[in-house]
Z-matrix of the N, CA and C atoms (Angstrom, degrees):
N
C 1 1.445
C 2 1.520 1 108.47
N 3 1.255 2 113.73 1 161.07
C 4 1.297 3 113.64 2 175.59
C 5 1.643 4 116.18 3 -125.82
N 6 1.200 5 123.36 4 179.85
C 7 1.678 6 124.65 5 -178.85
C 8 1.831 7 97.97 6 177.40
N 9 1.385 8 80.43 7 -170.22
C 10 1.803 9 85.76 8 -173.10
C 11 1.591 10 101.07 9 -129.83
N 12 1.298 11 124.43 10 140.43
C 13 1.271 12 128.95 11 176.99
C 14 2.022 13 106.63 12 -62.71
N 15 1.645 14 99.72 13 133.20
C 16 0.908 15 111.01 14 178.04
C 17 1.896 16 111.47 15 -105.72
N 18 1.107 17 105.11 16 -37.60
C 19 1.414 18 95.89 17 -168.67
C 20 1.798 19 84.68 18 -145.05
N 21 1.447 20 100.71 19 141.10
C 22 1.944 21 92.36 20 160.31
C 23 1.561 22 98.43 21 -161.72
N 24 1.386 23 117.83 22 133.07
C 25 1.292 24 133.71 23 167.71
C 26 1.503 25 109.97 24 -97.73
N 27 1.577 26 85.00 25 111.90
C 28 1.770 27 107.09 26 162.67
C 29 1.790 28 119.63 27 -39.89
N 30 1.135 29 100.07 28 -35.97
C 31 1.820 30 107.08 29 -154.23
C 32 1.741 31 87.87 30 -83.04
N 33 1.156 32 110.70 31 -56.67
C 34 1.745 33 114.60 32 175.08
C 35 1.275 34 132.71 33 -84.95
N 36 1.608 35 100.73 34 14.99
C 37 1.823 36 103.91 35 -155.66
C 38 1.602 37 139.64 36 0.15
N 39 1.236 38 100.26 37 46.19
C 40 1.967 39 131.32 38 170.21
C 41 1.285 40 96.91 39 -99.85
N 42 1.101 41 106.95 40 145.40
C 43 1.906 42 136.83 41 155.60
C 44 1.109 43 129.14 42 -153.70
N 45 1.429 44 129.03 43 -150.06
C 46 1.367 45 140.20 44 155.47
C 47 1.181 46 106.43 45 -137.53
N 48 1.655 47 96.19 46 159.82
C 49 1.394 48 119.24 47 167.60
C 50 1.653 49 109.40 48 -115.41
N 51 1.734 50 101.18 49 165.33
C 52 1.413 51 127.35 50 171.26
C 53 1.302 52 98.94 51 -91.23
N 54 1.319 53 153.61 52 130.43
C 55 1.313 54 154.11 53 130.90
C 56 0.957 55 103.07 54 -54.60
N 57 1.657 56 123.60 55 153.87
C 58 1.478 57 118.50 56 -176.75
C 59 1.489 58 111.26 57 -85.56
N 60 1.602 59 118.45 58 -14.57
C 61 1.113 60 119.57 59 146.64
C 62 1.250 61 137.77 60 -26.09
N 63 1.611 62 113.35 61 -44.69
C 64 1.258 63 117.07 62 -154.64
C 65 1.835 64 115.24 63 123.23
N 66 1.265 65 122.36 64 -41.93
C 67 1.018 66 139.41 65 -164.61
C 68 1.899 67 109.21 66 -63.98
N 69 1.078 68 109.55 67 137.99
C 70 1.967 69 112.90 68 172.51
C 71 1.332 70 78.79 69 -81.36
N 72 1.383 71 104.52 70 173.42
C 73 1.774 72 131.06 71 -170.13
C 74 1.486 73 107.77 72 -166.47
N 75 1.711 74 138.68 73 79.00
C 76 1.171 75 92.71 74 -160.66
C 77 1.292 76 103.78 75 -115.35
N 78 1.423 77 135.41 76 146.66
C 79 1.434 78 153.38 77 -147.28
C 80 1.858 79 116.58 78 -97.35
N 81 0.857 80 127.03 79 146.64
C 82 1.479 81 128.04 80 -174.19
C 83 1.312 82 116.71 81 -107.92
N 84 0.975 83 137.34 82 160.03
C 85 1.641 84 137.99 83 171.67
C 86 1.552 85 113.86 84 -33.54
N 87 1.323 86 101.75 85 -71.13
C 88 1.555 87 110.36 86 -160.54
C 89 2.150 88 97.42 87 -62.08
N 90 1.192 89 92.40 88 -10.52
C 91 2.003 90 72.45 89 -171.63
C 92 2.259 91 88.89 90 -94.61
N 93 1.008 92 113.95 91 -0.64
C 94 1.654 93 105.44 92 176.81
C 95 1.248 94 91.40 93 -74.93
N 96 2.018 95 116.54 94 -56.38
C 97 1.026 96 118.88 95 -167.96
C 98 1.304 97 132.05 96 -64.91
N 99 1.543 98 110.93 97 -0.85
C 100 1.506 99 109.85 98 156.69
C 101 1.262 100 117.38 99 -106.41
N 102 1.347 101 121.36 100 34.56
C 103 1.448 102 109.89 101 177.61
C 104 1.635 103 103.92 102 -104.75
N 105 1.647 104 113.62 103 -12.25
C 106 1.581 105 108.52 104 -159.87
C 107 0.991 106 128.31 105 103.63
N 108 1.393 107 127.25 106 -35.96
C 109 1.673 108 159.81 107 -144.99
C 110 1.406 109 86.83 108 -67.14
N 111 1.390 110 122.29 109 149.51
C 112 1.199 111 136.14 110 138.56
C 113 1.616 112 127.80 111 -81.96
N 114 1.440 113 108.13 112 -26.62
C 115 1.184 114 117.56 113 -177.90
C 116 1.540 115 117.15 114 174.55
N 117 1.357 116 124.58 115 169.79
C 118 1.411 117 115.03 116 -167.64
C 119 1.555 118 84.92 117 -160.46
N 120 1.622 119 104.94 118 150.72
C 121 1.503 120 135.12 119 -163.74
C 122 1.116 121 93.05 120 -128.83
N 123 1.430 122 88.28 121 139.13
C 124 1.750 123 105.33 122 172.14
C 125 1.258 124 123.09 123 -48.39
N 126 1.498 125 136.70 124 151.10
C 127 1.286 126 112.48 125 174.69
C 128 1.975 127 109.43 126 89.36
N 129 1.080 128 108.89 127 -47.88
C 130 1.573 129 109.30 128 169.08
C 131 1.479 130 122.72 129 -44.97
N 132 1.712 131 99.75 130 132.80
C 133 1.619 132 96.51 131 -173.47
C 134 1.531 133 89.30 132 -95.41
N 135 1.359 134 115.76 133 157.70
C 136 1.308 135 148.41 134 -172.72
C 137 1.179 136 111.71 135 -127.55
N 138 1.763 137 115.93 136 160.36
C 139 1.190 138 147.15 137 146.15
C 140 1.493 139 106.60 138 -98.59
N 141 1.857 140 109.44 139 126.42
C 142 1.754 141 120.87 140 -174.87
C 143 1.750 142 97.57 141 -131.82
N 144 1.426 143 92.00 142 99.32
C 145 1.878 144 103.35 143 160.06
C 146 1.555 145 127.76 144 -93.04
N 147 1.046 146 104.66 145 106.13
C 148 1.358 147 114.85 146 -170.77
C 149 1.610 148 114.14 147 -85.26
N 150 1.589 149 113.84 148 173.87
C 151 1.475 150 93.86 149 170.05
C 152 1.526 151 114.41 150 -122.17
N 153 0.995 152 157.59 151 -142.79
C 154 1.323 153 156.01 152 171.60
C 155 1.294 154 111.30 153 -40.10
N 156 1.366 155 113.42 154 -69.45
C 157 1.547 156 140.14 155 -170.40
C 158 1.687 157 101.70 156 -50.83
N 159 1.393 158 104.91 157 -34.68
C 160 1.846 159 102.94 158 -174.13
C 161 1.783 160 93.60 159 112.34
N 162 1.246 161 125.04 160 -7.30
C 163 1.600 162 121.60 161 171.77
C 164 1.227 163 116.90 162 -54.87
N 165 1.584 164 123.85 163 156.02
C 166 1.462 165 118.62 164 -167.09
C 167 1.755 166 92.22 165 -89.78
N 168 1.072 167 122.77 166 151.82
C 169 1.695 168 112.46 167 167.36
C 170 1.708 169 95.70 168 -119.96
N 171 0.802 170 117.23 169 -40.10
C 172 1.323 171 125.04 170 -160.30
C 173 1.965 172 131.32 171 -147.86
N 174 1.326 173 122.46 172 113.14
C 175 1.397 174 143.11 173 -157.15
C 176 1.483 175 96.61 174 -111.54
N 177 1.436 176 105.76 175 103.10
C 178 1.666 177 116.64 176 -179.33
C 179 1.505 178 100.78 177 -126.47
N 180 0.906 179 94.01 178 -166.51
C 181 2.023 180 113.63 179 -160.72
C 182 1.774 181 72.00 180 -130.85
N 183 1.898 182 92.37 181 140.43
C 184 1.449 183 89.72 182 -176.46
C 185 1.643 184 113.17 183 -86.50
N 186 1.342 185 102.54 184 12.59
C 187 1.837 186 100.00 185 178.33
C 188 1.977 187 93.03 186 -95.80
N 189 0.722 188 101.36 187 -9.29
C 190 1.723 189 89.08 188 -176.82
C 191 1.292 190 104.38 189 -100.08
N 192 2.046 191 119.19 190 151.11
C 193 0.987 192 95.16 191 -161.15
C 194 2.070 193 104.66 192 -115.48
């Protein structure tokens, strides 16, 4: 699924997302830290991999795969 970053703190690398739904989503450290990312700007559209449960695992850029 995809969405756009709504809020993200550098110091904790957690935020939320917009689903394009509509829906908040909000993301934890360890799933930024598996994306590679150096960082993410507000407003940025994303790639959001979740796992069974609906947990974020992973915050990608939707050209990466």
């Amino acid at each position: 699924m995809q969405g756009t970053v709504a809020t993200y703190d550098a110091s904790t690398r957690s935020g939320t997302l917009l689903l394009d739904d509509g829906t908040e989503l909000s993301f934890p450290a360890p799933a930024f830290d598996a994306s590679g990312l150096r960082l993410l700007r507000l407003g940025q559209r994303v790639r959001v991999d979740t796992d069974a449960d609906g947990t974020v695992v992973r915050v990608t850029l939707p050209t990466m795969g």
